[in-house]
Backbone bond lengths (Angstrom), bond angles and torsions (degrees), N, CA, C in turn:
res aa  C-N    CA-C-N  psi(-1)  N-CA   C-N-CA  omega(-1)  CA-C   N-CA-C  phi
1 X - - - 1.465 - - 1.523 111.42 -
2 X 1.443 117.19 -40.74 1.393 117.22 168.88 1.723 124.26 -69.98
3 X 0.996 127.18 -27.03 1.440 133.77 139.38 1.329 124.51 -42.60
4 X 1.530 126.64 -60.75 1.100 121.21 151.28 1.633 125.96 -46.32
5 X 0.951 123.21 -65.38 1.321 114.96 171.28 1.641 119.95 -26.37
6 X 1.475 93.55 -59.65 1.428 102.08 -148.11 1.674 96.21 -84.24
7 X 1.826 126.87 -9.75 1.631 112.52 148.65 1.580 119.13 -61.85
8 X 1.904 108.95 -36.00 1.628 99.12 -168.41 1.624 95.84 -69.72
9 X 1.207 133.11 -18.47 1.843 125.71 -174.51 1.792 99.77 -68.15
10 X 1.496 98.56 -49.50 1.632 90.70 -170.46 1.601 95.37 -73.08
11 X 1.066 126.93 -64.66 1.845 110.50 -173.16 1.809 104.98 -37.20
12 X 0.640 67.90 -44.04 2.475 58.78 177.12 1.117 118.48 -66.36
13 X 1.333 106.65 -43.46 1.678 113.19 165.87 1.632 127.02 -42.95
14 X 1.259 66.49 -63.62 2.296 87.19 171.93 1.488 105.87 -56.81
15 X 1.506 120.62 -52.15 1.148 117.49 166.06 1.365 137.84 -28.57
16 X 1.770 97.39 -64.09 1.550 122.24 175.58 1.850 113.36 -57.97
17 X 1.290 93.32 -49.23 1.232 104.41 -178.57 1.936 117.50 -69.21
18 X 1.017 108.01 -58.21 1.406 109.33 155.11 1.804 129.72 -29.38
19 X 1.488 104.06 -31.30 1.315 120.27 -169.81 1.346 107.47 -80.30
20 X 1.291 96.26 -44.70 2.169 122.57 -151.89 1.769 73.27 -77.63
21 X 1.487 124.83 -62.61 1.487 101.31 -162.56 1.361 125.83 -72.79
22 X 1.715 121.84 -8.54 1.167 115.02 -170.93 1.941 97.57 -85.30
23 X 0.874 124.67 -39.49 1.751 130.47 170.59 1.569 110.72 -23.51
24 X 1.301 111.99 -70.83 1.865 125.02 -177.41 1.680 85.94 -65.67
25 X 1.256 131.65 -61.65 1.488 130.37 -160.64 1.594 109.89 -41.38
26 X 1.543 112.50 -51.61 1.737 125.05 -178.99 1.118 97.10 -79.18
27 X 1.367 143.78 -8.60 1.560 126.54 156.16 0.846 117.65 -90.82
28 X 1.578 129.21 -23.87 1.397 127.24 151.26 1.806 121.91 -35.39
29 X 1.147 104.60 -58.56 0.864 128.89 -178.18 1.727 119.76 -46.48
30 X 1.344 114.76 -69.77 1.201 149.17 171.37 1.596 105.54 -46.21
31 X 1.244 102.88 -25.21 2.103 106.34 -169.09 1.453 79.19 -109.87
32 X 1.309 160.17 -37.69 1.011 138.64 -175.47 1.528 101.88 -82.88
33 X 0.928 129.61 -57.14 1.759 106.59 -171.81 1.570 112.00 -49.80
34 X 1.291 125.14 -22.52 1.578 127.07 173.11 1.149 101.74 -69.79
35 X 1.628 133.15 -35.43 1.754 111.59 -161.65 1.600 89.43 -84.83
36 X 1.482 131.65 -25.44 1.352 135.94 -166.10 1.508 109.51 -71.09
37 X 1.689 95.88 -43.35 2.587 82.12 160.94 1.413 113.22 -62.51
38 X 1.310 110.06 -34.92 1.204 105.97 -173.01 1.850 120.05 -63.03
39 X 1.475 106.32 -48.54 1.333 106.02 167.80 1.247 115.87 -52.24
40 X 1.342 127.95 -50.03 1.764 121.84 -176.03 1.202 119.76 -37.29
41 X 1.531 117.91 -23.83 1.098 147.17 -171.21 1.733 129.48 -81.66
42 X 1.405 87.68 -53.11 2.085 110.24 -177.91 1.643 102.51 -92.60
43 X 1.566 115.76 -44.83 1.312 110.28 -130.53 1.643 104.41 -132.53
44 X 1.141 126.21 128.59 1.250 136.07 160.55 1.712 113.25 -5.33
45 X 1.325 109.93 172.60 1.689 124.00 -164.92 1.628 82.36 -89.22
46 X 1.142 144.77 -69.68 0.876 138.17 -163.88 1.915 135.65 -61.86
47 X 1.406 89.09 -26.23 1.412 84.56 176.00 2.055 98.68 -87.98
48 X 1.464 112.02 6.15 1.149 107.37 175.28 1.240 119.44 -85.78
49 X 1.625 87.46 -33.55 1.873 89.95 175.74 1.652 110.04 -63.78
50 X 1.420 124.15 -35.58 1.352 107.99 -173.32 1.604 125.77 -69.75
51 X 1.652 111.22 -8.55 1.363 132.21 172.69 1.560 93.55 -67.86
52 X 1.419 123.12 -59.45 1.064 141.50 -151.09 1.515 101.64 -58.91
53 X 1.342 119.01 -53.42 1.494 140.15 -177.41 1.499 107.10 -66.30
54 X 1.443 135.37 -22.07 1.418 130.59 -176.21 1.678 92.44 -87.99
55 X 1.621 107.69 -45.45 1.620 91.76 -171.78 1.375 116.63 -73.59
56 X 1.026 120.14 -3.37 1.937 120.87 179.47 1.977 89.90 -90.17
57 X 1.154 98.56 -76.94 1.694 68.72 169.58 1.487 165.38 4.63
58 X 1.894 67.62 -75.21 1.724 79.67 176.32 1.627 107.02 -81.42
59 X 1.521 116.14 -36.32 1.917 114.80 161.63 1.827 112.22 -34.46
60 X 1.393 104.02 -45.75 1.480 100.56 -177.12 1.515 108.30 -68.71
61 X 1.420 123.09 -51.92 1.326 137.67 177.47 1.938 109.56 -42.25
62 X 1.334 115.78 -49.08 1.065 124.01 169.68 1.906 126.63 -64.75
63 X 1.246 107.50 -25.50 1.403 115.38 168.94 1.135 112.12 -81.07
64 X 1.494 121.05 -34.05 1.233 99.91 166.45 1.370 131.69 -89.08
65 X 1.291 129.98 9.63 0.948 119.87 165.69 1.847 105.55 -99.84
66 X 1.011 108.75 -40.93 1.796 98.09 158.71 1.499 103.59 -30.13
67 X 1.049 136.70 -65.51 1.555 133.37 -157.08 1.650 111.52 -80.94
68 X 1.031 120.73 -7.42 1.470 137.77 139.46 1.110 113.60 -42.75
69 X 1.612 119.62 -71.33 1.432 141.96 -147.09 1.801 92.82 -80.00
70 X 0.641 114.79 -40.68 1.577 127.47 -163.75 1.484 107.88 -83.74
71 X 1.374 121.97 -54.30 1.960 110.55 142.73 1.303 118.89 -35.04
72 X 1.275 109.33 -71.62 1.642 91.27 176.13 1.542 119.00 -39.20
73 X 0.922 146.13 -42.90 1.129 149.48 -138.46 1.432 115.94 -121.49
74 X 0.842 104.12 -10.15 1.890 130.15 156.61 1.511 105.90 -88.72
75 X 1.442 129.98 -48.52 1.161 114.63 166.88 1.236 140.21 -64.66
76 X 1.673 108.73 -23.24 1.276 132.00 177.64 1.499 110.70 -87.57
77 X 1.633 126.18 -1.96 1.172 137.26 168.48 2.026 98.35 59.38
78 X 1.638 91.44 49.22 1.529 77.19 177.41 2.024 97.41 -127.28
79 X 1.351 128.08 26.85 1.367 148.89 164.78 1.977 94.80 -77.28
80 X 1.457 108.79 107.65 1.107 124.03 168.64 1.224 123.87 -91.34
81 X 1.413 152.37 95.88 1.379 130.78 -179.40 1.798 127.70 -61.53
82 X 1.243 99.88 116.11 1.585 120.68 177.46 1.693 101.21 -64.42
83 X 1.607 128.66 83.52 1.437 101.19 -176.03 1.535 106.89 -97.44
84 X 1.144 117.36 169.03 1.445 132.29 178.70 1.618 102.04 -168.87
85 X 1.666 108.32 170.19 1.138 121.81 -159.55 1.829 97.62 -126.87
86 X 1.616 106.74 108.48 1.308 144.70 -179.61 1.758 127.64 -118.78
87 X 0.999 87.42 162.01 1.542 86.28 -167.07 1.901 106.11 -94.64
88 X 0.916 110.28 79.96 1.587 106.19 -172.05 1.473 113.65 -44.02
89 X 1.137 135.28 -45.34 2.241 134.69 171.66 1.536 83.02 -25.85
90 X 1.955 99.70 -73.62 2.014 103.61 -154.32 1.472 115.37 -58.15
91 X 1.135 116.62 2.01 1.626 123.67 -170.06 1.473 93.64 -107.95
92 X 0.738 117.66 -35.97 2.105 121.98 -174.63 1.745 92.30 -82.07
93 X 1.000 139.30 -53.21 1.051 141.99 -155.65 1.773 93.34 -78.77
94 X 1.008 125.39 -37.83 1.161 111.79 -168.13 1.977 115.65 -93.02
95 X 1.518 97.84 -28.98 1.784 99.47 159.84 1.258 103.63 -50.18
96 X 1.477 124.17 -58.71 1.521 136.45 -160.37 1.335 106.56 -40.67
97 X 1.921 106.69 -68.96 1.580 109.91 169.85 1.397 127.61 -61.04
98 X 1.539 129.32 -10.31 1.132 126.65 157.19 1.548 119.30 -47.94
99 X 1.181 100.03 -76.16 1.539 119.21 164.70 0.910 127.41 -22.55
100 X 1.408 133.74 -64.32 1.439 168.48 170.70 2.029 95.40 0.72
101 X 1.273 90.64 -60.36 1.636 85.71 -173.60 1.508 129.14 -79.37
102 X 1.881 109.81 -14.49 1.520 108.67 136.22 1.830 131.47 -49.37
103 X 1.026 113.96 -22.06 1.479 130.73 179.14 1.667 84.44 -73.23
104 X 1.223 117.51 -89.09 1.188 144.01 -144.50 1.863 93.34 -48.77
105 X 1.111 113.36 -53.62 1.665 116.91 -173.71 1.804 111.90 -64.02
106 X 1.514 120.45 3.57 1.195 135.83 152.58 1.299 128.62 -128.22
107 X 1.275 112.32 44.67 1.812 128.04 -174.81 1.411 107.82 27.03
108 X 1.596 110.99 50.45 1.511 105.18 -179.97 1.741 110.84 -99.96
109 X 1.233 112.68 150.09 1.847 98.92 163.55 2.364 100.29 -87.43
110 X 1.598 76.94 136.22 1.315 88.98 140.35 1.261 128.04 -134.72
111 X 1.373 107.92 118.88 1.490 115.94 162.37 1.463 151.28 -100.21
112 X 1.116 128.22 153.29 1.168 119.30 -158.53 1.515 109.67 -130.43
113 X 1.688 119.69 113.26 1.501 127.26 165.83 1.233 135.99 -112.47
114 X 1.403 116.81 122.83 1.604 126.50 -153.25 1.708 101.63 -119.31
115 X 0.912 123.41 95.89 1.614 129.77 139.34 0.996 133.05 -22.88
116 X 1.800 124.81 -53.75 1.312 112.77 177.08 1.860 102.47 -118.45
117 X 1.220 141.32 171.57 0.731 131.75 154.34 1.540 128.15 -68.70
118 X 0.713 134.30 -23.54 1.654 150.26 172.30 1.502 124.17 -136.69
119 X 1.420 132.43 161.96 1.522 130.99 -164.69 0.604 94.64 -169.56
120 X 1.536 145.19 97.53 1.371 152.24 -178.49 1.562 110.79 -80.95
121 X 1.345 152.94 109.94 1.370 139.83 159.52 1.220 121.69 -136.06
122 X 0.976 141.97 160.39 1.426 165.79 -150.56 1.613 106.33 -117.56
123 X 1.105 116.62 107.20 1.452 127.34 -168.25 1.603 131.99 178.25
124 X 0.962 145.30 170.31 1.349 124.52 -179.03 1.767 112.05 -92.06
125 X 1.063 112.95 115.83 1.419 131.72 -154.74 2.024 94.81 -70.42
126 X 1.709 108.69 -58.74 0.895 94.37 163.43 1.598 161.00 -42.81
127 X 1.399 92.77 -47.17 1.819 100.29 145.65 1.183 131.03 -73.63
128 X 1.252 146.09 -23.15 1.530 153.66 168.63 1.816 96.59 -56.17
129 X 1.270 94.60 -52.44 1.837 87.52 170.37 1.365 141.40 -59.99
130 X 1.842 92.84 -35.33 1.117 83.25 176.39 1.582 116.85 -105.12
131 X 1.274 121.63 34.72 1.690 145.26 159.33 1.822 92.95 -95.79
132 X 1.107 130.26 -1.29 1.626 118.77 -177.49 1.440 90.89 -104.98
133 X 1.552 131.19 -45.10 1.167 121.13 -131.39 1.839 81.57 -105.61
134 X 0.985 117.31 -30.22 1.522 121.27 152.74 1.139 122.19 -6.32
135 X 1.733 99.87 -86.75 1.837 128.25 -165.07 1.696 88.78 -74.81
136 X 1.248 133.15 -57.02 0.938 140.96 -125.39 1.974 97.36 -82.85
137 X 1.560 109.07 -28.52 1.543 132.91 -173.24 1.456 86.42 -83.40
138 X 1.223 113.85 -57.32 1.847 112.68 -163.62 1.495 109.47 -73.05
139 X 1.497 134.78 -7.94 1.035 133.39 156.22 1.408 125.90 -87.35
140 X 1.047 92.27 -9.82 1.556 90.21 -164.49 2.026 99.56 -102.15
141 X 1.371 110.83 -19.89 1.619 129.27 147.65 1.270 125.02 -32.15
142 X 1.364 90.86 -70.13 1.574 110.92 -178.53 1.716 132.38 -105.73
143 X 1.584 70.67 38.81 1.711 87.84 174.97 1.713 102.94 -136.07
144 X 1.190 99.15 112.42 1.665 97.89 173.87 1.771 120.46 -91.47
145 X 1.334 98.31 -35.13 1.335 93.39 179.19 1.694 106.00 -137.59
146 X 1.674 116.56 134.72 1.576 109.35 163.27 1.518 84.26 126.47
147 X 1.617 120.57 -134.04 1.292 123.90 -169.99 1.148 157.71 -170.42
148 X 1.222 161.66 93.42 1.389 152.85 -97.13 1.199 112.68 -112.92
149 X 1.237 128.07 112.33 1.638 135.31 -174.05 1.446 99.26 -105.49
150 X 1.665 93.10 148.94 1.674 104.18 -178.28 1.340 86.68 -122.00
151 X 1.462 116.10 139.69 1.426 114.66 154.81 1.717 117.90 -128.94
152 X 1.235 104.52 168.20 1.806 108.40 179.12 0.944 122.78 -170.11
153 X 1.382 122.09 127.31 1.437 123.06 -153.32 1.815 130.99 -150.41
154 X 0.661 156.52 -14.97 1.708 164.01 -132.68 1.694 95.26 20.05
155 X 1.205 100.00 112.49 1.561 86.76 161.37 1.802 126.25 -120.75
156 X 1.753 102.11 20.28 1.371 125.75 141.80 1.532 118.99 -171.09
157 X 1.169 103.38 161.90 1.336 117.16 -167.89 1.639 110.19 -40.79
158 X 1.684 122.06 134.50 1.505 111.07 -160.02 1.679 130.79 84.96
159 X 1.386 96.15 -42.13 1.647 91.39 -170.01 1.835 106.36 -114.14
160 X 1.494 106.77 162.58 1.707 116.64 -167.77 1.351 93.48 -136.26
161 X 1.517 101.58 119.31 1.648 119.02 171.67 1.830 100.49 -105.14
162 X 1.372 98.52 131.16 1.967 105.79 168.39 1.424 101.75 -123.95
163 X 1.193 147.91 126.73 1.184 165.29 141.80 1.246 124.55 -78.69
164 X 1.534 111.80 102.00 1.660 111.47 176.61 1.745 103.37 -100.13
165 X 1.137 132.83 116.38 0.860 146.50 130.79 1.288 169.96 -104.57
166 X 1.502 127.17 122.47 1.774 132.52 -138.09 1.557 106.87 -109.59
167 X 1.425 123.73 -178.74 0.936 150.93 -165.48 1.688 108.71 -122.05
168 X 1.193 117.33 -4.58 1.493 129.70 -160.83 1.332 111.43 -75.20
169 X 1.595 114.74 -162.00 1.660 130.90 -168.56 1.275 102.94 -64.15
170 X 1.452 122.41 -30.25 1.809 134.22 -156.19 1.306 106.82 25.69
171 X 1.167 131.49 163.18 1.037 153.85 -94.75 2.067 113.84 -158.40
172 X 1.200 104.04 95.66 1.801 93.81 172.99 0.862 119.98 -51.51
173 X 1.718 94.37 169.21 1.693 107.29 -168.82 1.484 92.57 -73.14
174 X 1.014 128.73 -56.75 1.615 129.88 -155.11 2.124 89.24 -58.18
175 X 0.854 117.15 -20.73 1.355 96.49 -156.04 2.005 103.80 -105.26
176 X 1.608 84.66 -7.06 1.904 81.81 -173.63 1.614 117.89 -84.33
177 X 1.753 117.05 1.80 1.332 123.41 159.56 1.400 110.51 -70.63
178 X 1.649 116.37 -16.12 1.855 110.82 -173.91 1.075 107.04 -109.60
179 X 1.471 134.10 -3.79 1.313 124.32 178.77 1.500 115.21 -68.24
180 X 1.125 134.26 -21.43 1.759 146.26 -177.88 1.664 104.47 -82.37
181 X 1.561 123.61 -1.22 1.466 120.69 -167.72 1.886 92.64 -103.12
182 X 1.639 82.06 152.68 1.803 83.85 174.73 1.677 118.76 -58.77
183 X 1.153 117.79 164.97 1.707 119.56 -176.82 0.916 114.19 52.14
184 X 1.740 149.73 -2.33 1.595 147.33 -144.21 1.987 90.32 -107.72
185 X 1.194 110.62 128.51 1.558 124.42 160.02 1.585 96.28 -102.59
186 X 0.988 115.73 163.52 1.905 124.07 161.04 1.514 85.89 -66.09
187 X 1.829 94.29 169.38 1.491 105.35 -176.60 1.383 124.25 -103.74
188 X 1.164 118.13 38.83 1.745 131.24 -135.41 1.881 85.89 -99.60
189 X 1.259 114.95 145.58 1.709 118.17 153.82 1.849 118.80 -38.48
190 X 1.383 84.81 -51.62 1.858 86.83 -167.46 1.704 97.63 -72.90
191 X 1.302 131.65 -41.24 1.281 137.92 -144.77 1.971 86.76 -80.27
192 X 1.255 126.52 -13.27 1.331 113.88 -176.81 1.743 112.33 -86.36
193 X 1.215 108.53 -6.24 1.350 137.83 -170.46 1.631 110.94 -73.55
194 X 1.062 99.78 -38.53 1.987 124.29 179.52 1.424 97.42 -79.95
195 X 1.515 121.38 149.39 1.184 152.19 163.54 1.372 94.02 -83.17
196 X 1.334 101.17 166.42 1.734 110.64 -178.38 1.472 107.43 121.30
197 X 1.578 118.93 130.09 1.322 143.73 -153.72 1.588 99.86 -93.09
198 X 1.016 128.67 -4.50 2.000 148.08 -162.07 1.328 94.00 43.16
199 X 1.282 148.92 54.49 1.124 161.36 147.42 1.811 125.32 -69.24
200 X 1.563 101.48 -37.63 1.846 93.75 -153.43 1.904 73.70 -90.95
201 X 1.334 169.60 -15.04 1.435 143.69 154.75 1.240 98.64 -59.18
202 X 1.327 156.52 -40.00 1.432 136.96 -158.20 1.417 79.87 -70.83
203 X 1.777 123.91 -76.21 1.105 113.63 -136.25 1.531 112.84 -81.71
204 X 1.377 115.36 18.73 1.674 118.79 168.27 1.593 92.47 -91.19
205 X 1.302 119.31 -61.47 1.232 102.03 -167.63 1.640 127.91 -50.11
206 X 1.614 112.94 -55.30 1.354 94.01 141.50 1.341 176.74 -61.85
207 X 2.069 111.41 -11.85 1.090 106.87 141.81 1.749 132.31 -59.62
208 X 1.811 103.68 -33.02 1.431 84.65 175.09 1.533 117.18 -94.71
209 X 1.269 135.40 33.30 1.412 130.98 116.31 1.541 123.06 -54.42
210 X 0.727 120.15 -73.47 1.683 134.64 170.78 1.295 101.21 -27.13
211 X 1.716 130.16 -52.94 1.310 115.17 -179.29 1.598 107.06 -92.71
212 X 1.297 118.64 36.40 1.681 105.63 161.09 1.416 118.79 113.03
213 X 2.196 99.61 -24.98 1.439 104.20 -161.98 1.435 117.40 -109.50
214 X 1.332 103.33 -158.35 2.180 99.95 -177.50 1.865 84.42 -132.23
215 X 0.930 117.64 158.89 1.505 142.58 170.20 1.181 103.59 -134.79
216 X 2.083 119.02 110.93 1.363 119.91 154.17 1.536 114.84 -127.26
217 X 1.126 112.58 174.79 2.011 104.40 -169.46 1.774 86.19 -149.70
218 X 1.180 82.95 139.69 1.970 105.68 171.30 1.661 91.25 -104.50
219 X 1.753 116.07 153.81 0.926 117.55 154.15 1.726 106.91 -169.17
220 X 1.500 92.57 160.27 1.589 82.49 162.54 1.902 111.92 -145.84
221 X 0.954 123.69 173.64 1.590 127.95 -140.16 1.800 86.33 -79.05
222 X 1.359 107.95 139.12 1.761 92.03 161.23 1.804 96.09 77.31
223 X 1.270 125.52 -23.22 1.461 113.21 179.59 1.554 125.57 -111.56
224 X 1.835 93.34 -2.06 1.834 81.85 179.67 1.809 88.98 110.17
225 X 1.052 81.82 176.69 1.647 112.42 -171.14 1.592 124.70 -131.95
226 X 1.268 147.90 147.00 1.775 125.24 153.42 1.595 84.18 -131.23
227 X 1.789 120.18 132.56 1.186 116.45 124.09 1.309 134.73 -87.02
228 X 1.067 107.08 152.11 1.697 103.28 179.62 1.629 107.94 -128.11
229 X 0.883 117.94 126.62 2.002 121.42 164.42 1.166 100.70 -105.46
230 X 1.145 114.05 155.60 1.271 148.27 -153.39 1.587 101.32 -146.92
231 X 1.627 114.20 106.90 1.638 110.67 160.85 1.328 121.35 -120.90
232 X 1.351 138.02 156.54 1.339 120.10 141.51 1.909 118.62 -48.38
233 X 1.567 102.67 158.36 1.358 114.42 -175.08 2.000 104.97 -93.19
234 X 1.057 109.22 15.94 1.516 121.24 176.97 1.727 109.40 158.75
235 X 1.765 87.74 119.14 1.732 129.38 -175.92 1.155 102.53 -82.62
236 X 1.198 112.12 153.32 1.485 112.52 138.53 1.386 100.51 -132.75
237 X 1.700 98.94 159.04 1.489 119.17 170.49 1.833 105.08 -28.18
238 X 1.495 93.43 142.08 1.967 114.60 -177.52 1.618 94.00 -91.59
């Protein structure tokens, strides 16, 4: 009972604490993109870039503590799904082109293959994205050279298959039962090289439980990786 206790004190903590810093962080934030119109304006390319460099920062600084906040809250089974009815292709297509210029800043291809023209489902749009921008960031990480394909498809009536697959370090057998645990990176030389909290596989794998589905990935070391999720094409509330 004192073990228990004393995890639900630290999960609240992390919670609390997670909270208190993201508040000052989005005002951080928010006062720097104002002095940054303003520089476009007064001040040389360079003192713009250093505006430029605090707010990517602090964007990175802020995701990770979102992905903090969001464990907690997956563990505490308090992640509600927002569903609505979206076009999943235009939602893949548009993470993809988000991305696009992470690819591009390591001479990588990303590509993108679509099966049907449209996929209508019922689901929470917001999390489905951010299970894309997930796989789609962590491949594109751990891929130095070659290239990251997105795929998406119905491959029967009801259900939506997305396939991210890389060209990267991939991943041993011994090590692809720990990649789905909180804090866990693979154990690779290059992969210690990357920043990253081993957070966004826990919390893909459990949002796409939560929305209905299974997430599994084949890989082998030196050959790349594919995850694939698997959802129904319309949830209902868990």
């Amino acid at each position: 009972l004192e073990l228990i206790e004393s995890d639900r004190l630290k999960e609240q903590f992390i919670a609390t604490m997670s909270h208190e810093l993201r508040t000052p962080l989005t005002a951080i934030l928010g006062f720097s993109t104002l002095l940054m119109r303003q520089f476009h304006q007064r001040f040389d390319e360079q003192q713009v870039m250093l505006i430029e460099r605090v707010i990517e920062n602090g964007r990175h600084l802020l995701h990770l503590i979102e992905d903090i906040l969001d464990v907690t809250r997956l563990r505490a089974n308090q992640v509600e799904l927002q569903l609505e009815t979206f076009d999943a292709v235009s939602l893949v297509i548009h993470v993809v082109e988000e991305l696009r210029s992470l690819a591009e800043k390591k001479n990588l291809e990303l590509n993108l293959q679509i099966f049907q023209p449209s996929i209508i489902v019922m689901n929470d749009q917001t999390r489905l994205r951010q299970i894309l921008v997930n796989l789609i960031s962590n491949a594109i990480k751990f891929t130095e050279t070659g290239n990251v394909t997105v795929q998406i498809r119905s491959p029967q009536r009801g259900q939506l298959a997305i396939a991210v697959q890389d060209t990267g370090i991939g991943i041993s057998e011994t090590d692809l039962n720990l990649i789905f645990q909180e804090f866990r990176q693979v154990n690779q030389t290059l992969a210690r090289q990357h920043s990253g909290t081993g957070l966004g596989l826990a919390i893909t794998k459990a949002l796409t439980q939560l929305m209905g589905g299974e997430i599994s990935v084949q890989s082998q070391v030196g050959q790349g990786s594919c995850f694939l999720v698997e959802l129904p094409c319309q949830v209902s509330h868990p």
